[in-house]
N, C-alpha and C positions, 0 to 999 in steps of 0.2 A: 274403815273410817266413816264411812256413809253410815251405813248402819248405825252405828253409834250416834249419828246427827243426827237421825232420823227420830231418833227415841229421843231426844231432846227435844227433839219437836213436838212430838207427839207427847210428851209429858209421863212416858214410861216412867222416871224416877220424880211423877211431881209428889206423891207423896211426902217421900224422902226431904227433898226442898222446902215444902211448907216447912215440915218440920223441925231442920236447922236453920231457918228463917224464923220460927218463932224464939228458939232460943236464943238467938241472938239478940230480937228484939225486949226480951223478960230479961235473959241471964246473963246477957253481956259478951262482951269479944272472948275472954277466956272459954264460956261454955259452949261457945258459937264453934271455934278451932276445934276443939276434942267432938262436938257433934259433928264436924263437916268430915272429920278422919274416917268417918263407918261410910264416908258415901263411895261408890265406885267411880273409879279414876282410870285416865287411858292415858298412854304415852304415846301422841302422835306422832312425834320424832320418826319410827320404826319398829321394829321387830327387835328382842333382845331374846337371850339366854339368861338371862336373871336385870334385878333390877339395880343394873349400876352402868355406869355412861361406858365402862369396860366390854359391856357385854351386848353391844352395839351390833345386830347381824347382818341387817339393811335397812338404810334410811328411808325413809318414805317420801324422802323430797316436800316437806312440812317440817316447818320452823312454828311452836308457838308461843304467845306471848299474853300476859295477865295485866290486866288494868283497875284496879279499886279506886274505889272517890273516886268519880270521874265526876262529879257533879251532874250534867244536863248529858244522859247517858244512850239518850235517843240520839244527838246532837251527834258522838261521837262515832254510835251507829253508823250514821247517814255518809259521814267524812270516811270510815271504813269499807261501808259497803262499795261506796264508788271507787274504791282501788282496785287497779287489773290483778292487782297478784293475793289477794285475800280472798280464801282459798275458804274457812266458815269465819262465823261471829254471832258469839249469844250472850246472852246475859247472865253474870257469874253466879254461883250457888244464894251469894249475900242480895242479891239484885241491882246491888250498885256499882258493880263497874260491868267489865267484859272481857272474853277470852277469845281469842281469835287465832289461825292460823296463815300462815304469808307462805306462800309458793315458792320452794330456793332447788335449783339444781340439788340433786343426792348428796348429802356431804360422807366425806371417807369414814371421819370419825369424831368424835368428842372435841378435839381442838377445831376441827376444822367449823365444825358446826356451831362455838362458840364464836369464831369468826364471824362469821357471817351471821348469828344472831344480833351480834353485837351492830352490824351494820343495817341487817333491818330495823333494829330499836329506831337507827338513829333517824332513819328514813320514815318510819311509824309515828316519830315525836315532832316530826315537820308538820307530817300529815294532819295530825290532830292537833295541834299548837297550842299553847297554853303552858301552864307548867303539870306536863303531865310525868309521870312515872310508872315504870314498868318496873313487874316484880323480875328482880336480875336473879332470882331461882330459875325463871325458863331459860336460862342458858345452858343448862347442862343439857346434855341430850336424853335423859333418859329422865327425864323429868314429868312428873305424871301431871294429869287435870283432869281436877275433880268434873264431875258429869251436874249438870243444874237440869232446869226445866223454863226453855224458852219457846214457844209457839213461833217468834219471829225468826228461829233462828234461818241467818244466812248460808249458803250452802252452794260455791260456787265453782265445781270442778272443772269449768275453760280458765280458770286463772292463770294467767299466763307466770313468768318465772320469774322473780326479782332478781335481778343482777346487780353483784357489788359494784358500786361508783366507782371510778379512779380516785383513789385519797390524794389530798393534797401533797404536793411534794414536800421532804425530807428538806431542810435548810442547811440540814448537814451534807446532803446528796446534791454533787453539782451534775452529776450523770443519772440514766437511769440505769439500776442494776434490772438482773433476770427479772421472768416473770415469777414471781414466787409469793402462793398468799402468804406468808409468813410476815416477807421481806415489803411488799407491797401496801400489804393492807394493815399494817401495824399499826397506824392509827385507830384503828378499829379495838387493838387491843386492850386500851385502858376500860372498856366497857366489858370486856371478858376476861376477867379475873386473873386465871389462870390458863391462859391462852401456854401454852410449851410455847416457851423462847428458845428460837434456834440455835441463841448465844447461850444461853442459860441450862440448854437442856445435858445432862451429860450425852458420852457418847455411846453407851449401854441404850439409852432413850434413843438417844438418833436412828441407830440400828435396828427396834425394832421397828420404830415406824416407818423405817423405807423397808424392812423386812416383809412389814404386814401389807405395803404397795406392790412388791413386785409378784412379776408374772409367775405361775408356780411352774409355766414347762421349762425355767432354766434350773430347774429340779429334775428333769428329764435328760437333761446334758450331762455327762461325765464332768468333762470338765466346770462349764459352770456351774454345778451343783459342790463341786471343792472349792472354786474361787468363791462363792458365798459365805459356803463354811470357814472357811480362813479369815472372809475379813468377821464375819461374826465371831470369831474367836478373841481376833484381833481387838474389835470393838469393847470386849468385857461380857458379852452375852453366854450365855449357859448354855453346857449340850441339849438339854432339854428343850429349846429354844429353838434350834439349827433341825432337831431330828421333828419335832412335830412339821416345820414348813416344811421338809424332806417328805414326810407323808402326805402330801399331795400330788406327788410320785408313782405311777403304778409299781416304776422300777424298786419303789423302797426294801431296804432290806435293814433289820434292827441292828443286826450283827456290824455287816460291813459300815454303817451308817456310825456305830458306835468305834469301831477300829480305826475309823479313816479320823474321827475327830481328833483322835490322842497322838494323831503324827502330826500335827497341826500344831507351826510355829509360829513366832508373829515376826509379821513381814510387812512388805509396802502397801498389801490388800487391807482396810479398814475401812470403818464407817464411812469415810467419801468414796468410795469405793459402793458398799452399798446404794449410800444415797443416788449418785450418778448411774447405777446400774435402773434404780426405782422411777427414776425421773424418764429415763429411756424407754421400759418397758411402759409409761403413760404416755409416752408421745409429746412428751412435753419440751419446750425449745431450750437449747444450751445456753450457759449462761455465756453474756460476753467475750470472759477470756479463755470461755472452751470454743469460742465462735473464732477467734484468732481475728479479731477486728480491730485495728488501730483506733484510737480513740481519738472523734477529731474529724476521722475522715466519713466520706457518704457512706462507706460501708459500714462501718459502725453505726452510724444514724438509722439505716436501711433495719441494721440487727436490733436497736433499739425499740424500734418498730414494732417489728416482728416480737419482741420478745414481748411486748406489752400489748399486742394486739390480736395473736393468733388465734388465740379461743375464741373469737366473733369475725377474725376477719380470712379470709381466704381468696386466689385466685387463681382463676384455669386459664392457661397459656392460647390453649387451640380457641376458645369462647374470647379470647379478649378481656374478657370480665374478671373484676371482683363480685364476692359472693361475702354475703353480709347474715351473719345469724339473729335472727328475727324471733320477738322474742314472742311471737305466736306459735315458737316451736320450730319451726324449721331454717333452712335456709334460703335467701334471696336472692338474684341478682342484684348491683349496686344499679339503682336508680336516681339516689339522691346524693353519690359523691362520697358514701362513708370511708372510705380507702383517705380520701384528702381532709376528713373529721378526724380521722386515726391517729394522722399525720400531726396535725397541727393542736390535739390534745397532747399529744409524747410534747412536742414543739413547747407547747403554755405550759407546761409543767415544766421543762426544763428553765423556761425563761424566768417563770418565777420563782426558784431554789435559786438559778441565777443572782435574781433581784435582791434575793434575799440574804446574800454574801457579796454583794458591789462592792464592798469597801474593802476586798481581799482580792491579789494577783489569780487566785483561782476564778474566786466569781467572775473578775473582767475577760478573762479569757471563756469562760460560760457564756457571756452575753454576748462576744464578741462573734463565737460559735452558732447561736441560735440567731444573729441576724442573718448568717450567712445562709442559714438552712432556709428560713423564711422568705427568699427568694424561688419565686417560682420554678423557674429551671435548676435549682437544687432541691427543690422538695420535688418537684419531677421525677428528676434521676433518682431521688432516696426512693422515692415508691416502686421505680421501674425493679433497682436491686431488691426491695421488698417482696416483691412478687415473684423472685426467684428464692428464697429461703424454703427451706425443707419442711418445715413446720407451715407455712406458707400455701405452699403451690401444691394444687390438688388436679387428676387427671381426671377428667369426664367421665370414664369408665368406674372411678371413685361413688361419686354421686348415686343416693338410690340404688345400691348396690344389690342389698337384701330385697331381694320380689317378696319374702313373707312378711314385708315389717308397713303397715297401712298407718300412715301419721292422720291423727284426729285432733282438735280443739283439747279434746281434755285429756289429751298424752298418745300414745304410741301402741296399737293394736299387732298384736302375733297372730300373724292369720295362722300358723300353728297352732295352737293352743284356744287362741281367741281371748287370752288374759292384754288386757291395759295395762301399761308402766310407764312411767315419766318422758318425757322427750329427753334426747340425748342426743347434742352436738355432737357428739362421734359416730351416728347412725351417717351423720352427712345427706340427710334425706333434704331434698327441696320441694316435696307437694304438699299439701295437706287438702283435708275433707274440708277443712273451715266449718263444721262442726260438730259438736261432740256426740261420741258412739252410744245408746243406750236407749232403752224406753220401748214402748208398744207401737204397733199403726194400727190401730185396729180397720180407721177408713183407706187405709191402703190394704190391707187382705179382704175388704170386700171388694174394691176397686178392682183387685186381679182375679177373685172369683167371679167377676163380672164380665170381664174381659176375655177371660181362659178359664172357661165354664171346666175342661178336662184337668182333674185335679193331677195326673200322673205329668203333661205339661206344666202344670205349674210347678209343681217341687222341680221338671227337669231347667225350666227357666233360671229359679233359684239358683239351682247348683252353678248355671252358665254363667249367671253375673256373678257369683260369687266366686268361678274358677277366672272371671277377669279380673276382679279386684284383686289376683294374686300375679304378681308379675312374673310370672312364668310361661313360657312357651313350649309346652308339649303336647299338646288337643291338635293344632294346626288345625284350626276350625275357623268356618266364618258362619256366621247369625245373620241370617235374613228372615228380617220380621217384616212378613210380607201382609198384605191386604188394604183392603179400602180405606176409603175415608169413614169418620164417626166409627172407629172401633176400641179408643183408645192407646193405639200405636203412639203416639206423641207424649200424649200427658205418661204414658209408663217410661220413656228415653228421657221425657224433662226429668222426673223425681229421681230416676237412678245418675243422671250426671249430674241433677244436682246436690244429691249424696255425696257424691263421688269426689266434688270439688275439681282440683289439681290434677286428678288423679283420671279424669275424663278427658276427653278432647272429640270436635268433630272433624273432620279432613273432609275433602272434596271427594263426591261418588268419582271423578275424572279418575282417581291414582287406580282406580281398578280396572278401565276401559281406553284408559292412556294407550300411547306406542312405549313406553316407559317410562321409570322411576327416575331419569335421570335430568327430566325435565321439571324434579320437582325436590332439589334437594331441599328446600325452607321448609318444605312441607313435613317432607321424613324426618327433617332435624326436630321439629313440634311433637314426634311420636317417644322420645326420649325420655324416660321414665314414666311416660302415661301405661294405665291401666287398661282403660275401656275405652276403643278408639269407634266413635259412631259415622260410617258414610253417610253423607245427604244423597240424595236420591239424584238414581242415576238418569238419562234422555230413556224415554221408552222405547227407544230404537239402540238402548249403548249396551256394547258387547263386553262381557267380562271375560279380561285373557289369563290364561292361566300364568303366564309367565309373571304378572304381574301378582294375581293371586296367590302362586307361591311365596313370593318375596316377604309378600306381605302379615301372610301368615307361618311362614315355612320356619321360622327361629333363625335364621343366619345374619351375621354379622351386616347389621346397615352403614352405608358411609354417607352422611350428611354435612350441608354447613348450613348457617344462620349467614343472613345480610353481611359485609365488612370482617366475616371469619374465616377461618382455613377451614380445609374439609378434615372431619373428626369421624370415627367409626366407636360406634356402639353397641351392646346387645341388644334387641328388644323387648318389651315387658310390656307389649300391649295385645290384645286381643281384640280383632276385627268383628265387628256388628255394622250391619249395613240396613235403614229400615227403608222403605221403599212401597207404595201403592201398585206399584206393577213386577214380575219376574224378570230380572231383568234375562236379557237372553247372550248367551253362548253357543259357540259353533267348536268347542271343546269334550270330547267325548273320552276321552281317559279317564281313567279309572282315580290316578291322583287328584285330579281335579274334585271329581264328584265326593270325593273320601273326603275333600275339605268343607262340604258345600253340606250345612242345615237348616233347613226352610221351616222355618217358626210359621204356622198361619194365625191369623190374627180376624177370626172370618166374622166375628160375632158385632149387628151392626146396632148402635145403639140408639133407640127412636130420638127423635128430637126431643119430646117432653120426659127424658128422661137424662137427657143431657144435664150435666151442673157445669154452670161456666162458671163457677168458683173452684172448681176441683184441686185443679193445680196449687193456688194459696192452702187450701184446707192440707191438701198434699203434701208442701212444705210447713206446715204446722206438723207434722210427725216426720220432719227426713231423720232425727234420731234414731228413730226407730225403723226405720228403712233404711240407714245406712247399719243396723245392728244386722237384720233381713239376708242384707248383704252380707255382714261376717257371720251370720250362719251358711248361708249357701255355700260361703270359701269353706269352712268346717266340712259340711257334708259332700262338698267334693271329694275335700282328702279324705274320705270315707268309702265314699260309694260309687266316686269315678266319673265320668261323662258320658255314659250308656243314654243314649236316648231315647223314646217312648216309640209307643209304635204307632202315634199319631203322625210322629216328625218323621218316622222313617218313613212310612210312608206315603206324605207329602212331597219327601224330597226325589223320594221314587217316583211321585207322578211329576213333579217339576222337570228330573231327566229326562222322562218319556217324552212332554212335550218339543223340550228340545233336541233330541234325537230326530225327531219326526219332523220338525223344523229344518233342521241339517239335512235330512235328504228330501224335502223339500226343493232347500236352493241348491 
């Protein structure tokens, strides 16, 4: 998608533009349309296999939308650009309106993404006010746009994600049903045409699109790979239908695939049968009367909740806490109460469907219901039961699970691969860089050629901070970046944690030279999904024990708590760097010990008049490209390993000698 802005900016096709811009201006809107058809057109939507909304491979998590006659075109510019979730904005082929993209979670397919177009429209038509109109062609998903020639164009990949509003309640709904965009957001629907109505769709339709939802390993199951098949039968769908989802199967077999079809009678298995298998394999919360909730009671309330709040709101039992999805991409703790926002939007939505039927024994008993919840100690209790639902309650161990997956400002980095893709509520990630991965440094690779004149240190540095940025514990190493003052040591710890964001933390040099870990659970609990854990510098008299050194770096389960919480155990996913002006000293001579211990020198001193006491700003003007640095280094880890140079060996050879020599000494 960049690339493509990029040439728009740069006026790759201004030729082309003049040129349908004169015609339009000489020959008129007829000649203008047939000349703007030769121009090349992109579909940001995603990826297809041809070009029909059918052929849908993966969304790009980009919604876009066309704007003509806008009048004062700069005007609406200005109102665009300042939105968090518009993603680019240029000026259309004609020069008079504008085409823009809005940032939406991935959608599944064609329906779904005509949802939720239809809901940024409506939020886009706020934005800009006036009587403005959008061409309601960008609702299909596979909808192309034409390429122009803007110099200004906008181009803003930290855009954060638009999320659909709560639509107003149903006047016909005195409850709230499931979460369901269909069922939910149907307001939405009169803006997109031909949204599939859930009422309306037959049950051939229904089937395949929970067909084309669910998970392909109960294609791996004997038997669920027959109860499938049956309710597809059941539903009206074709062999042809049943047998291609079956090849996503290693076990597929054409023969037995086609035999087992034709004993296949119809039974109780059909399309709801489907759909409920589809909804499960997404994780998605049951509907009320699969929830077995009286209607009326806090438990129901608690389920209603839940059903309408799961996607942003979650809670861990050991933490005390709700955890709130933040639409920076990640997840939160609750700071600001959202759990009791959750509450009392389900609450206003009920009271006004309520409102909206008073003059019926239903509505009175509606209203009579939501007074009763809108007492504190019943929306209390509603929330406490809330926080035990299944779709709900999330274990610690949950959290930041994947050590390869680095959350950034403009999406979600695979330290795998090193490819970006969207943020994704389901990753359950709570850190981020807080900003976006990409770009050059170039005054940060003279800065480390300055510092670490030994080119073979410097690539092994790289690799170290890039094998911390991956939450994995197998090196059992610690980084002592040792030397004086004026070498640099600082301003290189500030730019990489301030890369690093979330994802860094500094702890006390004490947790190394402590009598133990156990005088410090708040502290251990802070190491809990961090990456790059930095000591401050130890007394130059403090002894590091190994008993603690292992813990710390060894990979073994930590058990920590937080202030007012139970103690929780967790794996580790951080990596120990300790920078420090003096060695610190040990009376530890084992062999495990020393095998953890890499002494970075840091010896080069840099005169005073050649100091920049702007360094650090200018520094932070490139952390994109220092936190890229970094996802190279994680790259050439899983490459080339954590072999270190033979400066560092031996360095750290003369560091043991001296404390050897020390040890028998005292």
């Amino acid at each position: 998608m960049r690339e493509y802005l990029e040439r728009i900016r740069a006026g790759h096709w201004s030729p082309a533009i003049v040129h349908v811009r004169k015609v339009r201006e000489t020959k008129g809107a007829k000649a203008y349309k047939a000349a703007k058809e030769n121009l090349p057109a992109i579909a940001f939507a995603g990826r297809f296999s041809g070009r029909c909304n059918a052929g849908l491979i993966e969304h790009s998590g980009c919604i876009n939308y066309d704007y003509d006659h806008l009048g004062d075109v700069q005007d609406a510019r200005r109102k665009l650009e300042a939105s968090p979730h518009v993603v680019f904005c240029f000026v259309s082929p004609s020069g008079e309106g504008l085409k823009l993209g809005l940032r939406v979670s991935p959608c599944a397919d064609d329906a779904e993404h005509k949802i939720v177009w239809a809901a940024g429209a409506k939020y886009l038509r706020k934005l800009l006010g006036g009587d403005v109109k959008e061409d309601k062609g960008c609702k299909d998903v596979a909808r192309l746009c034409f390429v122009s020639h803007d110099p200004d164009t906008c181009i803003n990949e930290a855009a954060t994600v638009f999320e659909l509003p709560p639509p107003e309640p149903d006047p016909d709904e005195l409850g709230i049903l499931s979460f369901n965009a269909e069922a939910d957001y149907g307001e939405y629907a009169a803006d997109a045409d031909h949204v599939v109505d859930s009422d309306k769709r037959s049950d051939a339709d229904k089937a395949r699109a929970a067909l084309a939802r669910m998970n392909p390993s109960r294609a791996d199951d004997y038997t669920s790979w027959s109860e499938v098949g049956m309710a597809c039968k059941t539903a009206g769908l074709a062999f042809s239908e049943w047998d291609s989802w079956s090849r996503q199967s290693a076990k597929y077999d054409a023969d037995v695939c086609r035999q087992k079809w034709d004993t296949f009678q119809r039974n109780d298995l059909n399309v709801g049968s489907l759909i409920r298998w589809a909804r499960i394999d997404n994780g998605e919360p049951p509907t009320l009367k699969e929830a077995g909730a009286i209607e009326g009671t806090e438990l129901w309330f608690s389920r209603v909740i839940a059903n309408q709040h799961s996607h942003h709101l979650k809670h861990v039992w050991p933490w005390k806490s709700w955890m709130g999805w933040d639409n920076a991409g990640h997840w939160r703790r609750d700071e600001t109460g959202i759990a009791w926002q959750a509450a009392k939007s389900t609450l206003k939505r009920m009271a006004a469907a309520a409102a909206k039927a008073a003059g019926t024994d239903a509505g009175k008993e509606a209203l009579e219901r939501c007074a009763k919840y809108s007492r504190k100690t019943a929306l209390d209790f509603a929330l406490k039961l809330t926080a035990s639902e299944l779709d709900i309650t999330v274990l610690p161990t949950e959290w930041d699970a994947d050590p390869y997956l680095l959350n950034c400002s403009n999406g979600t980095v695979d330290l795998r691969d090193g490819k970006l893709r969207e943020h994704r509520k389901d990753d359950l990630i709570t850190k981020s860089t807080k900003i976006a991965a990409g770009g050059d440094a170039p005054r940060w690779r003279a800065f480390l050629a300055q510092i670490i004149p030994d080119p073979d240190v410097r690539d092994y540095l790289q690799r170290a901070v890039g094998y911390s940025a991956i939450g994995i514990v197998t090196e059992h190493v610690l980084h002592i970046a040792w030397g004086g003052g004026a070498n640099g040591k600082s301003v290189f710890f500030n730019a990489i944690t301030h890369a690093l964001g979330d994802y860094a933390s500094t702890v006390p040099g004490t947790l190394l030279v402590s009598d133990g870990l156990r005088e410090h659970p708040t502290v251990i609990a802070s190491l809990h999904g961090i990456r790059f854990a930095l000591a401050s510098e130890t007394e130059e008299d403090g002894r590091v024990r190994a008993a603690q050194l292992k813990q710390l770096t060894g990979g073994d389960t930590l058990t920590a708590r937080r202030m007012r919480e139970d103690f929780w155990s967790f794996e580790p996913s951080h990596t120990l760097w300790l920078q420090t002006n003096h060695k610190p000293q040990t009376r530890e001579a084992t062999h495990g010990f020393w095998r953890r211990v890499r002494l970075i020198p840091f010896t080069v001193t840099i005169p005073s008049e050649q100091q920049d006491k702007d360094l650090t700003g200018k520094l932070r003007a490139e952390a994109g490209g220092i936190l890229q640095w970094i996802i190279d280094g994680a790259l050439q880890y899983l490459t080339d390993g954590l072999e270190p140079p033979e400066a560092i060996v031996a360095a750290t050879a003369e560091y043991q000698q001296e404390q050897d020599e020390l040890a028998d000494f005292l």
